[in-house]
C-alpha positions in Angstrom: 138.2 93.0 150.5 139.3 96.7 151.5 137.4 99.0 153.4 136.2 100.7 150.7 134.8 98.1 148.3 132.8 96.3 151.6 131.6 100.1 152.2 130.3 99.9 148.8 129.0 96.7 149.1 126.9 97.5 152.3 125.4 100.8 151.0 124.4 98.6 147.7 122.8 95.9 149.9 121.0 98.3 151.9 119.7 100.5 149.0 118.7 97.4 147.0 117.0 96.1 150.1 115.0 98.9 150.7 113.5 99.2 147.4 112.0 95.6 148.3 111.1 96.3 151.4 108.9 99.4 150.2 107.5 97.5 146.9 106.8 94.7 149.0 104.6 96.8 151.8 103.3 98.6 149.0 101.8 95.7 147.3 101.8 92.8 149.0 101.0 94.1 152.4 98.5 97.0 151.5 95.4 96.1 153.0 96.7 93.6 155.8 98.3 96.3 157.7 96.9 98.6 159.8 97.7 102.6 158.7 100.0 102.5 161.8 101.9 99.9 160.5 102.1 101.4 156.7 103.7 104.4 158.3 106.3 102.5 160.3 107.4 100.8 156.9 107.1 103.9 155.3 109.5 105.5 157.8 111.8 102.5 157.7 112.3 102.4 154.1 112.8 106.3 153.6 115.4 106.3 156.1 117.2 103.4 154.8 117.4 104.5 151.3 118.7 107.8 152.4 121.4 106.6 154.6 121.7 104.0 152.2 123.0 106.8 149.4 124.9 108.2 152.0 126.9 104.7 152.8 127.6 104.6 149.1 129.0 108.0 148.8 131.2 107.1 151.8 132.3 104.0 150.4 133.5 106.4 147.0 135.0 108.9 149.3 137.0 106.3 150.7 138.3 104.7 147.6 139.9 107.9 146.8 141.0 109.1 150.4 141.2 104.9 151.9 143.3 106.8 155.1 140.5 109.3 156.1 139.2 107.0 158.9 136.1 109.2 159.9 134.6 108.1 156.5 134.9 104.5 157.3 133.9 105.1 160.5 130.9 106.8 159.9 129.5 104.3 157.2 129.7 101.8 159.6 127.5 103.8 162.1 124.9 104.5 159.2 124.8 101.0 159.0 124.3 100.4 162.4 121.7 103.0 162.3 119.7 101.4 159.5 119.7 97.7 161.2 118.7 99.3 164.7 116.5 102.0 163.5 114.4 100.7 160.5 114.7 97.1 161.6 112.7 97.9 164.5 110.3 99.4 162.3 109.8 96.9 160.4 109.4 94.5 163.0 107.2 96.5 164.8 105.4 96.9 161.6 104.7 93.3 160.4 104.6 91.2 163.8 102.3 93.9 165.6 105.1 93.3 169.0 106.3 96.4 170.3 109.6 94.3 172.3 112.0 96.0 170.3 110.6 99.6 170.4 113.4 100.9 172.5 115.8 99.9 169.8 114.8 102.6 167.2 115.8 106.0 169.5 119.4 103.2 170.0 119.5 103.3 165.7 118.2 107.1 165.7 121.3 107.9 167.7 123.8 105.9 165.6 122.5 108.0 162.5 123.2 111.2 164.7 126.4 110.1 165.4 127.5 109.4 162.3 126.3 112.3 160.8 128.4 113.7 164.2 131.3 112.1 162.8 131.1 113.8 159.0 130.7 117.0 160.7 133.6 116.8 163.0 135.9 115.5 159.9 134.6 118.2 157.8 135.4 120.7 160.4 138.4 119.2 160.8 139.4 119.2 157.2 142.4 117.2 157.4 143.2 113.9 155.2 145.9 111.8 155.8 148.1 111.3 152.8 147.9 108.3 151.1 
């Protein structure tokens, strides 16, 4: 599988996962949550799907520059981001145990530096030929 299409693959999984995620809080865990918790999920899920789109558009970029290395690079840490960052929210969310709290600034960081990583590339401007 090349870079790009498990890029692709990745952003999918994590896009079509938070849309269950978020129905699923929504409707089958309104009322059995406290408003705490809601907003945790809540958090979770709109940072996932964002990054999520993000990951996708990388994994498109990538397809038609596969030697700009930044792109890869960064999709990977937005992936990173989302398993640290709204993992821990959703853990946090449903079992009520704060043991993984320091883990979402950890995925908070990994989106910041990826988005780091676009930025620098874009500065940079450069793509390597094909």
């Amino acid at each position: 599988m090349k870079p790009f299409q498990l890029i692709l693959l990745l952003g999918a999984f994590l896009g079509f996962s938070s849309v269950a995620i978020g129905a699923f809080a929504a409707h089958g865990l309104k009322g059995q949550l406290t408003e705490q918790a809601m907003a945790w999920l809540q958090t979770g899920v709109q940072y996932q799907m964002a990054h999520s789109l993000v990951i996708l558009v990388l994994g498109f970029a990538l397809k038609m520059w596969p030697n700009w290395s930044p792109l890869k690079y960064s999709a990977y840490g937005f992936g990173l981001g989302i398993l640290l960052f709204s993992g821990s929210l959703y853990f946090m969310a449903i079992t009520h145990n704060k043991a993984l709290v320091l883990l979402t600034p950890i995925g908070g960081l990994s989106l910041l530096v990826a988005w780091g990583i676009l930025v620098v590339a874009a500065w940079r401007g450069h793509l390597q030929k094909d």
